[in-house]
N, C-alpha and C positions, 0 to 999 in steps of 0.2 A: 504493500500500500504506500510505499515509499512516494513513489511517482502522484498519484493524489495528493497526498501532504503538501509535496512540492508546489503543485500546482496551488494549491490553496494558500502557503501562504502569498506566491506571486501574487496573487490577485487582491490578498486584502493591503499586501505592500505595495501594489498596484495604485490603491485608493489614495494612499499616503503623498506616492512619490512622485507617479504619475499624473495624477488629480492634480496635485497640487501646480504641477507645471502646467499641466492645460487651463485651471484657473489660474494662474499669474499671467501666462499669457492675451487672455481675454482680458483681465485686469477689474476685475468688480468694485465699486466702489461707494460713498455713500448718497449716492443719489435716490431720488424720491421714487419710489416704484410704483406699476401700474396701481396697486393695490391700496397704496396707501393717497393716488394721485384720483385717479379713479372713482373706486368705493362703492360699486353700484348696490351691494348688497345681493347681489344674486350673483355674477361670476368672478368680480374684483371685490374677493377679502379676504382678509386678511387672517391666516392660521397660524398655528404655531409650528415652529419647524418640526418637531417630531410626527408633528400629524402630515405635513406636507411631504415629509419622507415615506411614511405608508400609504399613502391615498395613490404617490406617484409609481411608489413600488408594485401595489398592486393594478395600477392602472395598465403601467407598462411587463407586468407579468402575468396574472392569469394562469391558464395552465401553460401558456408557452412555454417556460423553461425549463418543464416536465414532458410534455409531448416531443417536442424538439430535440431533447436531452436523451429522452427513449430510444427512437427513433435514430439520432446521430449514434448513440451506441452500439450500431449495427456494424458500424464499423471499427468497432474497437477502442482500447484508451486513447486512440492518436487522436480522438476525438477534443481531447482534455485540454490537448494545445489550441484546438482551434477556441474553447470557452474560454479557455485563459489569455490567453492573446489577444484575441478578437475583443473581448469584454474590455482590457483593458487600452490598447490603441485605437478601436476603432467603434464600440457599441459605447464607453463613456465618454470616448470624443464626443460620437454625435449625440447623444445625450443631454449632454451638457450644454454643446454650441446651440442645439436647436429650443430650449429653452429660455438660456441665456440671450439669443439672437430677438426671440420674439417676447424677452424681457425690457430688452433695449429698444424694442418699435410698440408699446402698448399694451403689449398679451395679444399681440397678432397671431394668428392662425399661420400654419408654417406653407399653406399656398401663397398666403399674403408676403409672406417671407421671402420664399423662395422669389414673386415676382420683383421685390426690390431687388434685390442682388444677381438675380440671373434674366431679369427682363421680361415684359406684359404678356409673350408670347408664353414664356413656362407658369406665370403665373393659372393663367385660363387653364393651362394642361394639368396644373395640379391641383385649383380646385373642381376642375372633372373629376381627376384620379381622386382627390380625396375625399370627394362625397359620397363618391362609387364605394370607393374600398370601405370605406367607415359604415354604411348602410350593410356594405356586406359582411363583414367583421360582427355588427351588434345581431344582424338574420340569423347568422350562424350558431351565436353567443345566448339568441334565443330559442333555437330549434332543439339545438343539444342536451341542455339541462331537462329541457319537457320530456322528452323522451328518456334520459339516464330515472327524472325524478316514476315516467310511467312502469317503466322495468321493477324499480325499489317496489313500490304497493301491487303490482303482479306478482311478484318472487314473493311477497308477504302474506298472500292469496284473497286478497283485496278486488274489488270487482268493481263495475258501476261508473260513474262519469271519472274517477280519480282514477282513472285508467286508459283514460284516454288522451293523445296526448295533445290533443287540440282546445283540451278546460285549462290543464296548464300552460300551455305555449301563450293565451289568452291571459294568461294572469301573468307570465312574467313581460310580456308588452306593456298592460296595464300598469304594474310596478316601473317597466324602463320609463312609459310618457310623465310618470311622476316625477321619478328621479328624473329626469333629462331638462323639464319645466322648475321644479323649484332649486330655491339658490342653495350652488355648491355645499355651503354648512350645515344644511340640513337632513339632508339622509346621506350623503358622499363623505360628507367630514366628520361623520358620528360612525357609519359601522364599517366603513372600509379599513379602520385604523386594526379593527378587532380581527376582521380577516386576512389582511397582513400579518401579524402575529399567528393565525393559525396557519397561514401558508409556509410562515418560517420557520413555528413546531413543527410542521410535516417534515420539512424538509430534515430541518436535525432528527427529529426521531428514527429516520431512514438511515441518515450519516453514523449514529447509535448501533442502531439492530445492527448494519453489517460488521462495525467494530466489534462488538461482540460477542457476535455467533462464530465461534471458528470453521462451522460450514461454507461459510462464504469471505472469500477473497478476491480485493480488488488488483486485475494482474496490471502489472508493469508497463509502460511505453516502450523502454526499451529492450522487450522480450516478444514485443508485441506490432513493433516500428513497420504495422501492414493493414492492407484494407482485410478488416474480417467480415464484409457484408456478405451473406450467403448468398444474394442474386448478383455479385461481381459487376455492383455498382459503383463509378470510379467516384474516387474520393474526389477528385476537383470536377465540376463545382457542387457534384450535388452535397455534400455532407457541409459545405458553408453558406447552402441554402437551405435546408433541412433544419439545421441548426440556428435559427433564426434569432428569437426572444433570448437564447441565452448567451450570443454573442454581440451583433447587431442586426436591432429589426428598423425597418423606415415607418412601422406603424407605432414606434415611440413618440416620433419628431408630432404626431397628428393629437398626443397626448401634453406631451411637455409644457403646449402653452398655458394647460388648463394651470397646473400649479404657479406658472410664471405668472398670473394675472393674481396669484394668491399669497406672494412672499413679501416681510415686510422688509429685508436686505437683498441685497443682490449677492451677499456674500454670503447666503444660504444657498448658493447654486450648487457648490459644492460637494455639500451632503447630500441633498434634493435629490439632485439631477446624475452626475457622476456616481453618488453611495449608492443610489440606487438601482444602478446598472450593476454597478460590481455584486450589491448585496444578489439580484439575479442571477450574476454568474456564478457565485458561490451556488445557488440552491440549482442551477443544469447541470452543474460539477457535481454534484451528489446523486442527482438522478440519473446522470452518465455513468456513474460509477456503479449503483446499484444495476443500473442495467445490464452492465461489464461483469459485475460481482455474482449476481444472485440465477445464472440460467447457464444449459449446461454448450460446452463450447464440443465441436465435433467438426474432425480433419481441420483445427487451427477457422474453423470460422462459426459465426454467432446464432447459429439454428435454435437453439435453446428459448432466446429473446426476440427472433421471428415467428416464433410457432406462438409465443406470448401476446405480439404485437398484432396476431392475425386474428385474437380473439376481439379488437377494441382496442382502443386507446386507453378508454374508462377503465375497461375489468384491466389492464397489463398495470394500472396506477393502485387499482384497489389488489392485484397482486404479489407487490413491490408492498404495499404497506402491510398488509398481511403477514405477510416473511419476514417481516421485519419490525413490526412492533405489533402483533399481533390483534387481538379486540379494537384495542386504542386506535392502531393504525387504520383500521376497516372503518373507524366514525372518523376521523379524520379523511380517507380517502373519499368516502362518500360527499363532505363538508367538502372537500375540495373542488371535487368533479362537478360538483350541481353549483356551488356561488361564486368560485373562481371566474369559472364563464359569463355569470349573468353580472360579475363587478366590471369586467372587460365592456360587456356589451354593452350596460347604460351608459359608458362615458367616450364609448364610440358611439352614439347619437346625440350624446350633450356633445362631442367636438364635432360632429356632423351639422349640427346647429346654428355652432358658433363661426364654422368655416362659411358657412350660407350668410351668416350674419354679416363675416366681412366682406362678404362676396358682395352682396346685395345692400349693404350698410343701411341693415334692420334692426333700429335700437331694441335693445334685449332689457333695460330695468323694469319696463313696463309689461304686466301681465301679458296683452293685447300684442303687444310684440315677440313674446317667446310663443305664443299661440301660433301666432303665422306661421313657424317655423316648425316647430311641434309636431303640428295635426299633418304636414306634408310629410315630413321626414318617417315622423314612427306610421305614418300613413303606408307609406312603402313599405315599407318595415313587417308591416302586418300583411300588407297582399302576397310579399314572399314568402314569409313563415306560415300563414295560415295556406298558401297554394300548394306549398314543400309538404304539411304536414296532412292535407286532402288527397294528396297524389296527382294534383294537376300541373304544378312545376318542379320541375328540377332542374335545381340551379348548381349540383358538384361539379359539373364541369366547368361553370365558371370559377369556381372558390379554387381549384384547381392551379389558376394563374394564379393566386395569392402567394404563395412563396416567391415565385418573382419579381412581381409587381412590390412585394415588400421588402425586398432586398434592392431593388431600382431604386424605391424611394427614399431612403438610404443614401444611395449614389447620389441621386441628386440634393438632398439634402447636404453631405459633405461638401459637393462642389459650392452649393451656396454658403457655406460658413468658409471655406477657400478665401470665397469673394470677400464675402466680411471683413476677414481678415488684411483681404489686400488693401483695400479701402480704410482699414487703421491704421495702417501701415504695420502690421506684426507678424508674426512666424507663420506663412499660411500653408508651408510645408506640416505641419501637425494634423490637418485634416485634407490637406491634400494625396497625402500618401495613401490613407485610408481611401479616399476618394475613388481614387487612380485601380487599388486593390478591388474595390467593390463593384467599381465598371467592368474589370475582365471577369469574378465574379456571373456577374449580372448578363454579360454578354455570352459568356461559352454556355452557359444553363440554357439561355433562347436558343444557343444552336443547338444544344443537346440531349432537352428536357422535351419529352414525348405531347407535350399538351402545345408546345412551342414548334422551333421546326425539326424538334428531333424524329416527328413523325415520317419527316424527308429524308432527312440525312441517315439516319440510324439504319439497319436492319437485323433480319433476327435469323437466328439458327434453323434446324431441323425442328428439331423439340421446342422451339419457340422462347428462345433466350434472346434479350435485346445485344445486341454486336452497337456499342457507343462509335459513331463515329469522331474521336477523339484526334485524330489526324488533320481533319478539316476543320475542328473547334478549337481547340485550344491556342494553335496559332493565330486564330484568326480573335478570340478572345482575350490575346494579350495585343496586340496591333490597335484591336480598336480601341483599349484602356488607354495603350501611347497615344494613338490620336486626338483623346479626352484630352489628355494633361496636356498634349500641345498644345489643342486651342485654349485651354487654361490659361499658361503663359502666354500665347501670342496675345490674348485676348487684355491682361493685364497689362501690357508696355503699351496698349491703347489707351487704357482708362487711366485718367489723375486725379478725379473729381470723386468725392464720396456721391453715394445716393441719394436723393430728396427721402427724408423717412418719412413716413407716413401716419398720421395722427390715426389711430383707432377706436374706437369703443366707447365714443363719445357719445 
């Protein structure tokens, strides 16, 4: 378990060292913030930082860094580097910058973001992307639990409407229009702080069972320095898409604002935004590792944890806590699977809301004004989930493109704090490299992710084994990253002139 430790403590020295440098280099300091400038009572107020810490944590994890972490496990402990590393260079860069960023413009929405720094054209393209993705994120966020919660009172031998999963899928939309309409402190900054803390009991009690039980050991990287996915799926790019929430995902950057419009320093970014990335990647780093630890490994690859992951996502979480903290673990993994999701989801149509808001610059303090936006958004919200749960739509093959599209966003997000930075004049190599990383990322997955045009490129065996065309992708996936960073710098010996910022939320 050597190799785990290690990694563990990088990441929480990560927080220290690293943190520290990418907030000195932003430079926070004590200027008046949205929140305290602002004040509307509904999105601008002001919390305390330990609650701003859980609310963000759980906002930007969910079950991601459990699902992801499972999942990424397929391929072995080399997984642990990409948590470790990734979390620290490149998921608390963007983290941090995309909160911090649309700290510094109002509590802007990071479409609104992105179009100061990267121009009116990417603005429109992200608040598409971000409306799209967030409706579809909180569908999903609602679909899921109704169904985990109809299985529990089946399995219990329960019958009658609490069995259907169209009474609940209707009750947690009714819950999201609540939460998404009334102001942030009141149901978001009372029980998100509680489910933080039980996301991060699971997590240790899991890190616990495996140290304890000498049945289970977590093997080595360097005993292990190979891809163990049993369907001989390559590690670049899928396992740094797979691996999302608990290294970097671009559907933090759609979160981050919501706490920025709520801090009463800017030198709470820190802990906020950065601690809370890291504190994520600590808890994929555990669930990578029990996924590594606790199933059995056959001819050197991870059948054990396939044959687990093909039951559910849900049942391979409930278990993992099972085997590992046993009764306790089973009410915690239930706790997890059913509100994790539906804490994701209401604050992916509260930022759904407020992205429309600055889109359409619809004052939000007034009841009449969070209505207009409300009854449209969770409007949609309801036609997919109630059509998904009738059987008249099926929308998986679009959510499909979600790991892409949330690793792009990402990309683009870095590039715009890039800009940021150039326009301060400060280190804009700190989020440009990431940048750069996450474009070839972003790029060889389109060429060789099956939902993209891996459909083209790729082909498959006798017996029906995908053949990666990796030949044609990867070079062509690092070329286009260089031509990114080109136009980066060509683009920058153009510009001298900072941005007009943009007053918001007025």
């Amino acid at each position: 378990m050597i190799s785990f430790l290690i990694c563990l403590a990088i990441l929480i020295g990560g927080y220290f060292i690293y943190g520290s440098l990418v907030e000195r280099t932003f430079g926070p300091d004590d200027r008046e913030t949205p929140a305290v400038k602002i004040n509307d009572g509904v999105d601008y107020v002001v919390l305390p930082q330990w609650k701003l810490f859980m609310i963000q944590l759980l906002n930007i994890a969910g079950l991601g860094p459990i699902f992801g972490a499972l999942q990424g496990a397929l391929w072995g402990p080399i997984v642990f580097l990409w948590i470790t590393f990734g979390t620290i260079f490149a998921g608390g860069v963007h983290d941090y910058f995309s909160g911090m960023m649309s700290e510094r413009n109002s509590g802007a929405s990071i479409s609104e973001i992105a179009g100061i720094y990267l121009g009116g054209f990417m603005k429109n393209v992200m608040r598409v992307f971000s409306v799209v993705l967030l409706i579809m994120v909180g569908t999903v966020f609602a679909v899921g639990p109704a169904g985990l919660i109809v299985t529990l009172f089946k399995n219990s031998g329960a019958s009658g409407i609490v069995t259907t999963t169209l009474f609940w899928l209707i009750l947690v939309l009714v819950y999201y229009f609540i939460a998404t309409f009334l102001s942030i402190d009141k149901i978001i900054g009372k029980i998100y702080p509680l489910f933080g803390i039980c996301l991060i009991i699971m997590a240790v009690g899991v890190a616990i069972g495996i140290f304890v039980k000498p049945e289970y050991t977590i093997p080595e990287i360097w005993n292990n320095f190979r891809s163990m996915h049993p369907s001989g799926t390559p590690v670049w790019s899928f396992m740094f898409i797979t691996v999302a929430c608990g290294a970097i995902s671009g559907f933090h950057a759609t979160q981050s604002p919501l706490m920025a419009r709520c801090m009463k320093s800017e030198k709470q970014g820190h802990f906020v935004f950065y601690g809370a990335m890291v504190c994520e990647g600590i808890i994929a780093l555990i669930w990578a590792a029990a996924g590594c630890a606790l199933y059995e490994v056959t001819g050197g690859l991870n059948t054990g944890l396939a044959a687990a992951l093909a039951n559910g996502q849900s049942a391979a979480i409930y278990d993992v806590c099972s085997k590992t903290m046993g009764g306790i673990g089973i009410a915690l993994a239930m706790l997890g699977v059913i509100a994790c999701p539906i804490t994701s989801g209401d604050t992916a149509f509260r930022s759904a809301r407020l992205v429309l808001a600055d889109w359409f610059h619809v004052e939000q303090k007034s009841m009449v004004g969070r209505l207009k936006l409300c009854i449209p958004v969770l409007g949609v919200g309801a036609i997919l989930g109630i059509g998904n749960a009738l059987g008249a739509i099926d929308y998986t093959v679009i959510w499909r493109y979600f790991s892409w599209t949330n690793q792009t966003l990402a990309m683009i997000v870095l590039w715009a704090a890039s800009m940021y930075l150039f326009y301060d004049k400060k280190n804009y190599w700190i989020t440009a490299v990431p940048a750069t990383f996450m474009s070839a990322v972003s790029v060889t997955y389109f060429l060789l992710g099956n939902e993209c045009l891996g459909q083209f490129l790729n082909t498959k065996t006798a017996d029906g084994a995908i053949v990666y065309n990796t030949a044609v992708a990867y070079p062509i996936g690092v070329l286009v990253a260089a031509l990114f960073l080109g136009i980066f710098l060509y683009s920058i010996k153009k510009r001298d002139v900072k941005p007009q910022y943009e007053t918001l939320g007025k």
